[in-house]
LUMLO-956202 format. One line per 4 residues: number of its first residue (from 1); their letters; for each residue x, y, z of N, C-alpha, C, O, CB. Coordinates in steps of 0.2 Angstrom, whole numbers, padded with zeros to 4 digits, m for minus. Glycine has a CB too. Layout:
N
NUM) a) X/Y/Z/X/Y/Z/X/Y/Z/X/Y/Z/X/Y/Z  ... $
***
This chain:
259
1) xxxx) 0283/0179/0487/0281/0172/0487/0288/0168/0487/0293/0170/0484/0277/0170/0481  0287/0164/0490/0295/0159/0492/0294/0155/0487/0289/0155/0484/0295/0154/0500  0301/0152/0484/0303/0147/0478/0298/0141/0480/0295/0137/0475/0312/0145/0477  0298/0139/0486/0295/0132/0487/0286/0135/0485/0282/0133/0480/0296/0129/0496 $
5) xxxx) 0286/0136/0488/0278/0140/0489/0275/0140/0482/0270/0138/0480/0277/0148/0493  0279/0144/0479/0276/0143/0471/0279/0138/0467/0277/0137/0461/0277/0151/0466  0283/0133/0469/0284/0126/0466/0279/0121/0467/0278/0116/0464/0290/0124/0469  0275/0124/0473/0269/0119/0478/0264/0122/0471/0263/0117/0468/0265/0122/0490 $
9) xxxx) 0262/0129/0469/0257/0131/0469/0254/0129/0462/0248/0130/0460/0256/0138/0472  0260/0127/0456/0262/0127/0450/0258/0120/0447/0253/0120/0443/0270/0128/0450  0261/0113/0452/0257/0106/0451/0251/0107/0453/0247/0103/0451/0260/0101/0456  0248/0112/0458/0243/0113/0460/0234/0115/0455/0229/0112/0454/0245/0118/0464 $
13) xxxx) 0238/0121/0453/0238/0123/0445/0234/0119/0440/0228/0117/0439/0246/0123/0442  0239/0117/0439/0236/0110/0433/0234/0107/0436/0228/0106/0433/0241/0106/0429  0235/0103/0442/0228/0098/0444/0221/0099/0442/0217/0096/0438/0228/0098/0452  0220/0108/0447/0213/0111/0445/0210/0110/0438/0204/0109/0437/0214/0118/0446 $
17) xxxx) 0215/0112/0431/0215/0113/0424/0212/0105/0423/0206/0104/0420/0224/0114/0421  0216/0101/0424/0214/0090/0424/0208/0090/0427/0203/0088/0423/0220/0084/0429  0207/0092/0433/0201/0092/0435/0195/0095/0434/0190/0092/0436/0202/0092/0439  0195/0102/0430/0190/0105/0426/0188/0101/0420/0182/0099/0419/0192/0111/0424 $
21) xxxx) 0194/0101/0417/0192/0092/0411/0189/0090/0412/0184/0090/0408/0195/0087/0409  0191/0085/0416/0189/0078/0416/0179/0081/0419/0174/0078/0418/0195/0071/0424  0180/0087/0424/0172/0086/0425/0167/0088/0420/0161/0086/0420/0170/0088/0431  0173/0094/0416/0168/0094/0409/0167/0089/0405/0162/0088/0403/0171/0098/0406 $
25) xxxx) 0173/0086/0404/0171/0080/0398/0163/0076/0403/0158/0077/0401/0180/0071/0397  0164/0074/0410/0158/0069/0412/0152/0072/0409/0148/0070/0405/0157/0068/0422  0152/0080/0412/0144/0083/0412/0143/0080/0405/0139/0076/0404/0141/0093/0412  0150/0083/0398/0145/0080/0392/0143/0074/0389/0140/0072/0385/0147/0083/0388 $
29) xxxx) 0147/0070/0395/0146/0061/0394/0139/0060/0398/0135/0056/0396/0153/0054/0399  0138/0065/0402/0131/0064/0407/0125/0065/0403/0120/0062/0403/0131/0070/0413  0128/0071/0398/0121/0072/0393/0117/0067/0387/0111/0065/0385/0123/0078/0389  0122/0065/0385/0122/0057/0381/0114/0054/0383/0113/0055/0389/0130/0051/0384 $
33) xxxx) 0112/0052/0382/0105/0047/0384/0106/0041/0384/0107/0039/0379/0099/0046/0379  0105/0038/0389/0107/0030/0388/0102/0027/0383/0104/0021/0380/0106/0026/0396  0096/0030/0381/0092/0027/0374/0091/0032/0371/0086/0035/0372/0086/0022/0374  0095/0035/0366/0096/0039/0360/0088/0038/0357/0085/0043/0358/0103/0038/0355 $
37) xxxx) 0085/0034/0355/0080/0031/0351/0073/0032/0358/0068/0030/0356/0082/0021/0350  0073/0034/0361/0068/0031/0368/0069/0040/0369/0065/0042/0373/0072/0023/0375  0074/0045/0367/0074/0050/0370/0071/0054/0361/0069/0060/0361/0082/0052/0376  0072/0051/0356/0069/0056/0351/0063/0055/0349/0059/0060/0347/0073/0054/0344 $
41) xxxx) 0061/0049/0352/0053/0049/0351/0050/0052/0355/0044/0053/0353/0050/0045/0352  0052/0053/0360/0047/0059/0366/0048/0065/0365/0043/0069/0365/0049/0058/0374  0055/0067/0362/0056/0074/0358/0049/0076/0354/0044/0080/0356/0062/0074/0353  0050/0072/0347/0045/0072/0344/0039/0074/0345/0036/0079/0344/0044/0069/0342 $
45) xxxx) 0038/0066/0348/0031/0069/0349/0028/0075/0353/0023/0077/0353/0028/0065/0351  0033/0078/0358/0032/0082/0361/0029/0090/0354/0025/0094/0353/0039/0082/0366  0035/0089/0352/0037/0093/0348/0030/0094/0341/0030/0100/0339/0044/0092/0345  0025/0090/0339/0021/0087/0337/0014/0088/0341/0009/0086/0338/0023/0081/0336 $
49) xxxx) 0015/0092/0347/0008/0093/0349/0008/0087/0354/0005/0090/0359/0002/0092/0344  0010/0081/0356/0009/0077/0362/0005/0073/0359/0001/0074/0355/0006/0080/0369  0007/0064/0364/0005/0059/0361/m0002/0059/0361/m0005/0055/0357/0008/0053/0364  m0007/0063/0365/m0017/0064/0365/m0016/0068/0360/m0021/0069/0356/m0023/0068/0373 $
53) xxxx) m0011/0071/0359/m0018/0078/0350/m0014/0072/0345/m0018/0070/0341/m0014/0094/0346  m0009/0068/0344/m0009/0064/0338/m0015/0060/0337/m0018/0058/0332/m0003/0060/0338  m0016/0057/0344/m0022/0050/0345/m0025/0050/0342/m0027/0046/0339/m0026/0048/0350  m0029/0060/0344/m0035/0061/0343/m0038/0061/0337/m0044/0060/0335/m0035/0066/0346 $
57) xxxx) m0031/0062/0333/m0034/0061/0322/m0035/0053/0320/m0031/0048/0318/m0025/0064/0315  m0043/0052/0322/m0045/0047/0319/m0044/0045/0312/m0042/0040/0311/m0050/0046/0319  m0045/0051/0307/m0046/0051/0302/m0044/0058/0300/m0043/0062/0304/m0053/0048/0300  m0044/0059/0291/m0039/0064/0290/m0044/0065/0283/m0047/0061/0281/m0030/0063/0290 $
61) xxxx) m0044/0072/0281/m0044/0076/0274/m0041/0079/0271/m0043/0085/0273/m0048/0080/0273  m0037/0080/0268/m0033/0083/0265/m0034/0087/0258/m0034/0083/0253/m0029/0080/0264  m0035/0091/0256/m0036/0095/0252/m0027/0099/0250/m0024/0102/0254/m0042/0100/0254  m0026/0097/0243/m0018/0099/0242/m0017/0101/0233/m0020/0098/0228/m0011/0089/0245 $
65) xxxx) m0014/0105/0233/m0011/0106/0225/m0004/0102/0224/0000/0101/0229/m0010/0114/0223  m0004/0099/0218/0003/0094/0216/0005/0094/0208/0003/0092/0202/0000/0085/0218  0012/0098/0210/0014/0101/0204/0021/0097/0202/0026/0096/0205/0016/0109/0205  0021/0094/0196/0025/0091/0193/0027/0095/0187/0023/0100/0186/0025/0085/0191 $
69) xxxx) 0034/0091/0183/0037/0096/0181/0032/0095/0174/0034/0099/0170/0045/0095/0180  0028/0093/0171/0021/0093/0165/0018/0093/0167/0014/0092/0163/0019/0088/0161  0014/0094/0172/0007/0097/0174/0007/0099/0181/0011/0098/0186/0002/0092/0171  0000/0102/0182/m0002/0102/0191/m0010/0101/0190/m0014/0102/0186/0000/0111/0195 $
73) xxxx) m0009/0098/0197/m0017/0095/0196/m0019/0096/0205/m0015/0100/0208/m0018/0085/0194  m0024/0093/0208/m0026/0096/0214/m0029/0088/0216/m0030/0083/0212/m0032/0103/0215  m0029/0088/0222/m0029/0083/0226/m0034/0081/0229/m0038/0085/0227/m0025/0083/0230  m0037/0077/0234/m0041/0074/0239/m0040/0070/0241/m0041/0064/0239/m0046/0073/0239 $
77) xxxx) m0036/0072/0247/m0034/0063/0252/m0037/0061/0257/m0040/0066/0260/m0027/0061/0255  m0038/0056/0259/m0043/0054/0265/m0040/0046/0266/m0038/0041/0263/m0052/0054/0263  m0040/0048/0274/m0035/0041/0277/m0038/0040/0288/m0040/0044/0292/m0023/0044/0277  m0037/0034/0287/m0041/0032/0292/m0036/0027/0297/m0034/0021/0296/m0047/0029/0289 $
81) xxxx) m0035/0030/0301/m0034/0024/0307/m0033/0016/0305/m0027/0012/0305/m0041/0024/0311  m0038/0014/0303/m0040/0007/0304/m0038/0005/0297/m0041/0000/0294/m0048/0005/0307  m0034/0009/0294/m0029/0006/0287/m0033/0006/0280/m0036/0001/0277/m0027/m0003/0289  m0034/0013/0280/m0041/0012/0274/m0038/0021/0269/m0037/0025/0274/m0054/0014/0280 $
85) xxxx) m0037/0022/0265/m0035/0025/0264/m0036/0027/0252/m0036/0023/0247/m0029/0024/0269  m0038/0034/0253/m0041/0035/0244/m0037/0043/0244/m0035/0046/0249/m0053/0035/0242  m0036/0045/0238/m0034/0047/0234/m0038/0051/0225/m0037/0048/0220/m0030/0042/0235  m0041/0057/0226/m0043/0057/0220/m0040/0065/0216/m0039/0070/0219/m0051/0054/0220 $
89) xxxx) m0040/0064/0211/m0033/0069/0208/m0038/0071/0201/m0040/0067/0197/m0023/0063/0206  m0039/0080/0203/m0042/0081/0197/m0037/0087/0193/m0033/0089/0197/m0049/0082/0197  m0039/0089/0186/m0035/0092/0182/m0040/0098/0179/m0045/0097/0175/m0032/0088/0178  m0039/0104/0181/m0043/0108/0179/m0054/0108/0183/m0059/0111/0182/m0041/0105/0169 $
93) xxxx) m0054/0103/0188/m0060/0102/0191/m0062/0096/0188/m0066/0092/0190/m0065/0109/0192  m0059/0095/0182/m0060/0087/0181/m0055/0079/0185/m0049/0079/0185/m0058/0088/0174  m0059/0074/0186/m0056/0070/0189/m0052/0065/0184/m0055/0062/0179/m0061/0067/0192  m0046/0063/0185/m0042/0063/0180/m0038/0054/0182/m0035/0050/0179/m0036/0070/0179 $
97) xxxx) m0040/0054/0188/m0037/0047/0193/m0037/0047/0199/m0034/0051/0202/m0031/0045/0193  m0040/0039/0202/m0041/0039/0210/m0039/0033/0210/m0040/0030/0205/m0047/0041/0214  m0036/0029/0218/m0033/0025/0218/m0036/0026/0227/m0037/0031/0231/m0027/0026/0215  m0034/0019/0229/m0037/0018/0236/m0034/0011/0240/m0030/0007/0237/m0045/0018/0235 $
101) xxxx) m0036/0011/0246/m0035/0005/0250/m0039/0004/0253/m0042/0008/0256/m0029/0005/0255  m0043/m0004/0254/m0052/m0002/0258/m0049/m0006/0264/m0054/m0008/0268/m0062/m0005/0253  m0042/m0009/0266/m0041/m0010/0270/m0038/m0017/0268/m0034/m0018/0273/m0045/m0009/0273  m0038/m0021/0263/m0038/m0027/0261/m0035/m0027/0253/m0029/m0028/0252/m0045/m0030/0261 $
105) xxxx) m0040/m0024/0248/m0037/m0022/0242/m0036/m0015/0241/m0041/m0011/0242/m0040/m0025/0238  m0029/m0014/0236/m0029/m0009/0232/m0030/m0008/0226/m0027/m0011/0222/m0026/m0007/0232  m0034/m0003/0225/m0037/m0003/0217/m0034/0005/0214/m0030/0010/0217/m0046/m0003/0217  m0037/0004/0209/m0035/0011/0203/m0039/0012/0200/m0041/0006/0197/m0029/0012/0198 $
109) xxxx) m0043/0020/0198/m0048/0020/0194/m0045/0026/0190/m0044/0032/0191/m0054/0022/0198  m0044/0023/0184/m0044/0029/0178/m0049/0035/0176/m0055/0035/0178/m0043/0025/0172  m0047/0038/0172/m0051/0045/0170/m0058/0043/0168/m0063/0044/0171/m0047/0049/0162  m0059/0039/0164/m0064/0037/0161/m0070/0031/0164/m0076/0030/0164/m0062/0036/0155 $
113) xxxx) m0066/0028/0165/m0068/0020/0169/m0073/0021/0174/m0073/0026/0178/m0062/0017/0173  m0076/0015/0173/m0082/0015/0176/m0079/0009/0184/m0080/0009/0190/m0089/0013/0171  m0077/0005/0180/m0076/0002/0189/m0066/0002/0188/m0062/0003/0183/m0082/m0009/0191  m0065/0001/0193/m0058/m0001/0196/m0055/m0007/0195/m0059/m0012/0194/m0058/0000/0202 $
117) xxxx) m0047/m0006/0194/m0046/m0010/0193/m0041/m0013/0198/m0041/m0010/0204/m0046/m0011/0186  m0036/m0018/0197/m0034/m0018/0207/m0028/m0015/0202/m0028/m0014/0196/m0033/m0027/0214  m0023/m0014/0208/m0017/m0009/0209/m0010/m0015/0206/m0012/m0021/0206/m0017/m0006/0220  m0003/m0015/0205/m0001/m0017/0205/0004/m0019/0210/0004/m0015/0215/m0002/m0017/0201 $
121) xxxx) 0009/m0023/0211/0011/m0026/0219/0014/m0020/0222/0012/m0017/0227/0017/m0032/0220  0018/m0018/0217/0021/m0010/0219/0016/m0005/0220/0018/0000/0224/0026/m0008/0214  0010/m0005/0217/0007/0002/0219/0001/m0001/0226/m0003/0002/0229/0002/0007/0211  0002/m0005/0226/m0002/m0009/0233/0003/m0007/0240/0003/m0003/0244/m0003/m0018/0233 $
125) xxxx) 0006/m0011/0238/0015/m0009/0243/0016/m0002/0245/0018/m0001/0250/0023/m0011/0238  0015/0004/0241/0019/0009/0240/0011/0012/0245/0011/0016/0250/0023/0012/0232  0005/0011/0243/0000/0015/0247/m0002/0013/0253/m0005/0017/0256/m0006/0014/0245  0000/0006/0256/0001/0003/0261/0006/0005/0266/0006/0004/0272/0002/m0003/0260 $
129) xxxx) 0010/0007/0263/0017/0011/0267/0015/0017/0270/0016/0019/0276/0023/0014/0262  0012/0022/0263/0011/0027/0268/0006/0028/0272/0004/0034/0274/0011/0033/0265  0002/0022/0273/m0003/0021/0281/0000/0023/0285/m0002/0026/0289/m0006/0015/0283  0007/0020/0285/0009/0018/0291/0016/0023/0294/0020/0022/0299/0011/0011/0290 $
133) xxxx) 0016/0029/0289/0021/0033/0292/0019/0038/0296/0014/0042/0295/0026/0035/0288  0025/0037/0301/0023/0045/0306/0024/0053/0304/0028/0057/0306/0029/0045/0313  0020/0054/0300/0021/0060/0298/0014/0061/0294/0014/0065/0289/0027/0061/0293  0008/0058/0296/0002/0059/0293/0000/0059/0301/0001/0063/0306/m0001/0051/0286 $
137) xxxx) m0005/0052/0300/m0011/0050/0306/m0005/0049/0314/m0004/0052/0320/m0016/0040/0304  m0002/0044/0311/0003/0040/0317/0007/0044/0318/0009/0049/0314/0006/0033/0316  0009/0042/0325/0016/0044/0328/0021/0041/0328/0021/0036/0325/0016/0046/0333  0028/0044/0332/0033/0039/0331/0032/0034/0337/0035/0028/0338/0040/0042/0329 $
141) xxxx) 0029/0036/0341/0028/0031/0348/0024/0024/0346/0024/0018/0348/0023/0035/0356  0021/0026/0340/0015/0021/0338/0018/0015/0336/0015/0010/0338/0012/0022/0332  0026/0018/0331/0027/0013/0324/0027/0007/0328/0023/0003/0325/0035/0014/0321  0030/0005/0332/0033/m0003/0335/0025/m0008/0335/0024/m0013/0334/0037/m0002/0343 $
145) xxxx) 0022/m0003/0339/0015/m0007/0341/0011/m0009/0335/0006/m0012/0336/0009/m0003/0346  0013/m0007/0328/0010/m0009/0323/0014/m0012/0320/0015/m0010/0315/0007/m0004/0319  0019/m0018/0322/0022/m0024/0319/0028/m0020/0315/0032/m0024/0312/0017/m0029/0313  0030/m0013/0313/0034/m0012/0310/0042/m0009/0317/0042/m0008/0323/0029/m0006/0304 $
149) xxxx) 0047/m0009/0313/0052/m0007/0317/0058/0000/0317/0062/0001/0312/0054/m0013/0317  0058/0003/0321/0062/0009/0322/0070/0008/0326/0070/0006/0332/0056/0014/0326  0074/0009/0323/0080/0008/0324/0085/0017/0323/0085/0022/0318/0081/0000/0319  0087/0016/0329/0093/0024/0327/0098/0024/0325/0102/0019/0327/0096/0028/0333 $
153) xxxx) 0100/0027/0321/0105/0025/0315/0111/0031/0318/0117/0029/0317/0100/0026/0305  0110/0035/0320/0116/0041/0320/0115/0048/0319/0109/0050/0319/0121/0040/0316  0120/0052/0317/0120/0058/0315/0120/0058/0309/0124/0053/0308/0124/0062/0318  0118/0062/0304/0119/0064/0295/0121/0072/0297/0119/0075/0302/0111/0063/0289 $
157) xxxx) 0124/0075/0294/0126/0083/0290/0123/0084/0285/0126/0081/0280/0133/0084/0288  0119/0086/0284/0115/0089/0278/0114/0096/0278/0111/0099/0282/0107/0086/0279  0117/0100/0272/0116/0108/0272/0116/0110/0279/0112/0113/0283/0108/0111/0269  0121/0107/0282/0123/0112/0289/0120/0108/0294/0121/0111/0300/0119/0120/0289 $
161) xxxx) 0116/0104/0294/0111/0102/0299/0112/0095/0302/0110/0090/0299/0104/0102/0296  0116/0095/0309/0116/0089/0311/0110/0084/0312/0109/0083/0318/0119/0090/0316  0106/0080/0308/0102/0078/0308/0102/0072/0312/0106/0068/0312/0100/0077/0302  0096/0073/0316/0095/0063/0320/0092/0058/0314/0089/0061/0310/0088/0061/0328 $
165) xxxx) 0093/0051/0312/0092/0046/0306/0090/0043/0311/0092/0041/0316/0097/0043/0301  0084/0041/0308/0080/0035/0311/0079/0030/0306/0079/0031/0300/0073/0038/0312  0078/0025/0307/0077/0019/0301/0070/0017/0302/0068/0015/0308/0084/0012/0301  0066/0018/0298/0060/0014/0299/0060/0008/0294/0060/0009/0288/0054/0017/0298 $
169) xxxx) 0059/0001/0298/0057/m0006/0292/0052/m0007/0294/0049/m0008/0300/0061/m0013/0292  0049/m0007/0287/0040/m0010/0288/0040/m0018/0287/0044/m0022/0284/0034/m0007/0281  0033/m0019/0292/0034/m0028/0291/0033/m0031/0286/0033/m0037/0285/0031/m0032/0294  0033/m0026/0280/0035/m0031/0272/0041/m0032/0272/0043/m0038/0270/0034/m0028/0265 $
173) xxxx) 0045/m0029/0273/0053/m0030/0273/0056/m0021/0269/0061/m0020/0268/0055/m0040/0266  0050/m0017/0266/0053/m0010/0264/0056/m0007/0271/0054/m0007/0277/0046/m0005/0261  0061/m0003/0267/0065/0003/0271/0066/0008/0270/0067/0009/0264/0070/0003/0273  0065/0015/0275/0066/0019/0275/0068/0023/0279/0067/0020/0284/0064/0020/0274 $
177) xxxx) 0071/0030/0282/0074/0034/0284/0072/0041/0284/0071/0046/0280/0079/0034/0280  0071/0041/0291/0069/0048/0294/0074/0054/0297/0079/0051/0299/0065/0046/0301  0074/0059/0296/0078/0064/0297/0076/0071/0301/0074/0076/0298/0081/0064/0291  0078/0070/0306/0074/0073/0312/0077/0079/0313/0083/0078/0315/0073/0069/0319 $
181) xxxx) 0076/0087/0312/0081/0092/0314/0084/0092/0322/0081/0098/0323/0077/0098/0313  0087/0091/0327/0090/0092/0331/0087/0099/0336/0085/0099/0342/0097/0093/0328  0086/0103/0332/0082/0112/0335/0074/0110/0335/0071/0112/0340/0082/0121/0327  0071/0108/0331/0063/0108/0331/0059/0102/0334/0053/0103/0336/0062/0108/0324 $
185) xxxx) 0064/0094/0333/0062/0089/0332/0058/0086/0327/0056/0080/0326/0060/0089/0337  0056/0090/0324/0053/0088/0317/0054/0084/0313/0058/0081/0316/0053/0090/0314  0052/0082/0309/0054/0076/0304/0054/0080/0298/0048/0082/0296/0048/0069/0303  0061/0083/0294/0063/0088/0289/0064/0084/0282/0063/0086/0277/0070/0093/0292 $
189) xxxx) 0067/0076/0283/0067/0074/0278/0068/0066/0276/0072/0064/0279/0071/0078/0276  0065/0062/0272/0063/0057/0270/0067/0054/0267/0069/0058/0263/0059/0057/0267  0070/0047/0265/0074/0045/0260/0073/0039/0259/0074/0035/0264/0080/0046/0259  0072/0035/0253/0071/0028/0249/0071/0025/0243/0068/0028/0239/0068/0026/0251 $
193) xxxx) 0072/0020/0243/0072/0018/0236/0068/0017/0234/0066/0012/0237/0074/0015/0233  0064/0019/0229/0056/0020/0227/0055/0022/0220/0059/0026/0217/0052/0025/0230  0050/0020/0216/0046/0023/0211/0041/0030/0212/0035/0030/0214/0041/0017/0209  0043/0035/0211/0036/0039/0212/0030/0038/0210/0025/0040/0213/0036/0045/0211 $
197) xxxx) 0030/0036/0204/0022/0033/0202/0023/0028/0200/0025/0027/0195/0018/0035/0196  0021/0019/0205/0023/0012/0203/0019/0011/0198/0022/0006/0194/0023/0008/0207  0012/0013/0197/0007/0009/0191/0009/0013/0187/0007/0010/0182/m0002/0010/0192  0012/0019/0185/0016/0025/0179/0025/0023/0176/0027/0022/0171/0016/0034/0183 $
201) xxxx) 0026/0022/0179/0034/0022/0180/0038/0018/0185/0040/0020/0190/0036/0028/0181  0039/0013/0182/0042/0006/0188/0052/0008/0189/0056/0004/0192/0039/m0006/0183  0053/0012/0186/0059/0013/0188/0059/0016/0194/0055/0019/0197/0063/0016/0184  0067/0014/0198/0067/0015/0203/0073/0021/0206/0079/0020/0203/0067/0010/0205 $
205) xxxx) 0072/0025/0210/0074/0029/0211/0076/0030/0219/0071/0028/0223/0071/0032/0209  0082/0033/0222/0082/0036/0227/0080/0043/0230/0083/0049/0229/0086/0035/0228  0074/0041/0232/0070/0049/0233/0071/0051/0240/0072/0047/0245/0062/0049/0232  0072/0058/0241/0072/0064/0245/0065/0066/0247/0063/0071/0243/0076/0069/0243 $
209) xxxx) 0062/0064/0250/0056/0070/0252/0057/0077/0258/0059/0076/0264/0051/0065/0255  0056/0080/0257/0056/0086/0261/0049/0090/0265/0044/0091/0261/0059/0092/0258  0049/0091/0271/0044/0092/0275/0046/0099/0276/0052/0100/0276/0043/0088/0281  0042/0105/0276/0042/0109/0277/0035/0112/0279/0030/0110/0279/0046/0110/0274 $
213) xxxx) 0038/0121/0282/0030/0122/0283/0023/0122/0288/0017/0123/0287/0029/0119/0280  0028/0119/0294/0020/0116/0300/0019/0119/0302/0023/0123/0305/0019/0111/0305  0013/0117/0302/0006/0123/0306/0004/0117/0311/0005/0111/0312/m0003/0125/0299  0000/0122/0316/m0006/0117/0322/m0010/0118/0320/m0012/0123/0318/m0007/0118/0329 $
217) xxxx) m0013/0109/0318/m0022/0109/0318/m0023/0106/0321/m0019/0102/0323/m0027/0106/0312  m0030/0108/0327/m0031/0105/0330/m0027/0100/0337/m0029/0095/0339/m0033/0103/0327  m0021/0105/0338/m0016/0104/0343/m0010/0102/0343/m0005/0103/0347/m0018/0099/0348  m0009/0097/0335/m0006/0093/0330/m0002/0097/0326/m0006/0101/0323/m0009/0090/0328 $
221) xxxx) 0006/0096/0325/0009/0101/0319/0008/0096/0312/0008/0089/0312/0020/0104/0320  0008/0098/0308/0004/0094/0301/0010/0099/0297/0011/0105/0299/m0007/0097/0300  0014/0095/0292/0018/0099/0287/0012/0101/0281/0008/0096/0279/0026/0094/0284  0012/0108/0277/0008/0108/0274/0013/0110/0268/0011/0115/0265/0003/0112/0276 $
225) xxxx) 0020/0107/0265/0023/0107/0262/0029/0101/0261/0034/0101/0265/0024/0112/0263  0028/0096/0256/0032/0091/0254/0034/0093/0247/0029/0093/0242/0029/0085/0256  0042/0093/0244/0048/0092/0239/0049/0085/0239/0050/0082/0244/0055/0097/0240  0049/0081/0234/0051/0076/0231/0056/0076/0228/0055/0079/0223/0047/0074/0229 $
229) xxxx) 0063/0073/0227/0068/0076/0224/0073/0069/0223/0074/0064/0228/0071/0083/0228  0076/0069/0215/0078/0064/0216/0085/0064/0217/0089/0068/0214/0077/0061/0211  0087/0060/0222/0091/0062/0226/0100/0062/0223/0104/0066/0223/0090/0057/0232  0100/0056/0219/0108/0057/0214/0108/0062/0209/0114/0063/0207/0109/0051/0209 $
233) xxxx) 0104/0064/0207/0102/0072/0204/0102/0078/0204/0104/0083/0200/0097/0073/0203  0097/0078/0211/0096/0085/0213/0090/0085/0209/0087/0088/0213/0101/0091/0210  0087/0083/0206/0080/0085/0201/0075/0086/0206/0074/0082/0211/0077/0079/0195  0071/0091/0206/0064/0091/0209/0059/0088/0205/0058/0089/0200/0062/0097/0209 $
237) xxxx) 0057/0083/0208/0051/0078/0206/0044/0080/0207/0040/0079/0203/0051/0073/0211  0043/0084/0211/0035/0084/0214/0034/0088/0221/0036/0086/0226/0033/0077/0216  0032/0093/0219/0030/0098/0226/0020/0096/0228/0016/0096/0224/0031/0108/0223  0021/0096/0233/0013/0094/0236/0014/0101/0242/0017/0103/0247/0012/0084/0241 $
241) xxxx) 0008/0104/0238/0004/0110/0246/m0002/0109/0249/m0007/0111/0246/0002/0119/0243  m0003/0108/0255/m0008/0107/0256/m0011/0114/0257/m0009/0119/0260/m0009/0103/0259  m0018/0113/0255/m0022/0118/0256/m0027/0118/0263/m0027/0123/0267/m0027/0119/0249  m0030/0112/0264/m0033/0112/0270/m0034/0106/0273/m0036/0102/0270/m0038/0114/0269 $
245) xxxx) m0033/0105/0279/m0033/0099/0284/m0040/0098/0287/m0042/0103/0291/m0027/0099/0291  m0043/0093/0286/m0050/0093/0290/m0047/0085/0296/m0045/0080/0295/m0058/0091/0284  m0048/0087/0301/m0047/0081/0309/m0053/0076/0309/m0055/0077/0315/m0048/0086/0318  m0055/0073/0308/m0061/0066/0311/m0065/0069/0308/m0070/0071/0312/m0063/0064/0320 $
249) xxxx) m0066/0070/0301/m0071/0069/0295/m0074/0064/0299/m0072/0060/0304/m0068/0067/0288  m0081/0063/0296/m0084/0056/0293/m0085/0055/0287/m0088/0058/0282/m0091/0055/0296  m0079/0047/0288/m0077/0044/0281/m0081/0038/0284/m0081/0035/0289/m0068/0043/0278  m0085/0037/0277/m0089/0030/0278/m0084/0024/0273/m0080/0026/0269/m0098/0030/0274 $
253) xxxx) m0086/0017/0274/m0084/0012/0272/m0084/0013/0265/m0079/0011/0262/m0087/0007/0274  m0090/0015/0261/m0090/0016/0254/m0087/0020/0250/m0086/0019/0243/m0096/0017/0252  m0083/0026/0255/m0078/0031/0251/m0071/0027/0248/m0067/0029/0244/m0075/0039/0256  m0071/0021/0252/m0064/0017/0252/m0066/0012/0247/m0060/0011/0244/m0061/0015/0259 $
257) xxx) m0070/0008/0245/m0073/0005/0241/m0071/0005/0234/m0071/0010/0230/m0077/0007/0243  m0069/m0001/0231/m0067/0002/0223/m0073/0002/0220/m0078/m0002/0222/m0062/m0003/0217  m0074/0006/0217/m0079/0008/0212/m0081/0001/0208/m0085/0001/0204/m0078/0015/0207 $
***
C-alpha cells in the first residue's frame, strides 16, 4: 500500500466510526416516543388483557385475607362501575366492621351496631379514591374521561428496577404515584401520603403499596397480592391476599346501602 493511499484510507476510517455514531445515537433518539404517557397506557393496557376484557368488569367480588401486625381477619369487597362500592371485614367468621359508598354517601358500620353511621371526610375521601384507581375496575386509558388527571413524571430506580412514574391527581385535589415495571408493564408499586385507617388512625403517613402476583380472570390480570409499607421505615403495614375474584356479580342497590 502506497503512503498516500493509506493517508486517503485513515480519514476515511474514522469518518465511517462518526458515521456509525451518529446513526446509532439517531436509531436510539428514534426509539424515544414522542408521547411517553400515550405509549405507557397502551403498553398497559395491553399488558392487562386489552381495553374490551377491562370494560367488560362491570362489577367485582373479592374475597381476600388481611393480615396486620395485631391481628388477621378476612374480607368481602364489592365495587361497581357506576361508583358504589362496600367492604365487610370479619374476625374469626364473625363480622367485626363494614364500611361502604352507595354512590353519594359514605358510611361505617361497627361490630355491634345496628345502623350506620356516616364516614368521616378522610374515610369518605380515601374510599372514593380507590373507585377510581386503575388497578381494580378501571383502566389507565379510563383515568382522564373520569375528570381525574394522569401526568408522566419519569424514570425511578427502585431495587434495580428502572420504573415508569405516573402521577395520578384526582379531582379533589389527592395525589398519587404509579410505578409501572418497564418488562411487564404492570403497575408493581403505589405511593402517597395517607392514613391507612382514616376513621382509626388520622395520622399520616407515606405509604408504599406493592402489587404483586397476577393472575388472568376472565381475560384481565387482577394482582392477587398487595404489601402496604411505610415508606420512611421500611415497616410492613398490611398484607392483603386475595382468595377469589368473581367478574359481574349481581350487586343490587341495597348491598351498598347503609344499613
Amino acid at each position: 500500500m502506497t503512503p498516500d493511499l493509506a493517508r486517503l484510507r485513515t480519514p476515511f476510517r474514522i469518518w465511517l466510526q462518526v458515521a456509525s455514531a451518529i446513526a446509532a445515537l439517531g436509531a436510539c433518539v428514534g426509539r424515544v416516543p414522542a408521547d411517553p404517557l400515550a405509549e405507557i397506557i397502551a403498553r398497559n393496557t395491553q399488558a392487562r388483557g386489552g381495553s374490551a376484557a377491562i370494560a367488560r368488569a362491570e362489577t367485582v367480588r373479592m374475597r381476600m385475607r388481611i393480615v396486620e401486625p395485631k391481628y388477621t381477619l378476612d374480607g368481602v369487597y364489592r365495587a361497581t362501575r357506576d361508583r358504589r362500592m362496600r367492604i365487610d371485614v370479619y374476625m374469626g367468621g364473625t363480622r367485626v366492621y363494614s364500611e361502604g359508598y352507595d354512590g353519594q354517601r359514605a358510611w361505617e358500620l361497627q361490630a355491634d351496631a345496628v345502623h350506620a353511621q356516616d364516614s368521616s371526610p378522610a374515610g369518605a375521601a380515601a374510599l372514593r379514591h380507590g373507585l377510581e384507581y386503575p388497578t381494580n375496575l378501571w383502566g389507565l386509558g379510563e383515568v382522564r374521561v373520569r375528570g381525574n388527571h394522569l401526568s408522566y413524571q419519569g424514570r425511578e430506580l427502585i431495587d434495580g428496577i428502572s420504573y415508569q412514574v405516573l402521577e395520578f391527581a384526582l379531582a379533589d385535589g389527592f395525589t398519587t404515584y404509579f410505578y409501572l415495571n418497564p418488562d411487564t408493564w404492570l403497575i408493581e408499586r403505589q405511593r402517597d401520603q395517607r392514613a391507612l385507617h382514616p376513621d382509626a388512625e388520622a395520622s399520616m403517613k407515606w405509604i408504599e403499596q406493592r402489587f404483586g402476583d397476577y393472575r388472568l380472570v376472565d381475560g384481565r390480570q387482577v394482582a392477587f397480592r398487595s404489601e402496604q409499607y411505610d415508606l420512611r421505615s421500611g415497616t410492613l403495614l398490611q398484607t392483603s391476599t386475595v382468595t377469589e375474584v368473581e367478574t359481574n356479580p349481581v350487586l343490587t342497590a341495597d348491598e351498598f346501602a347503609a344499613p
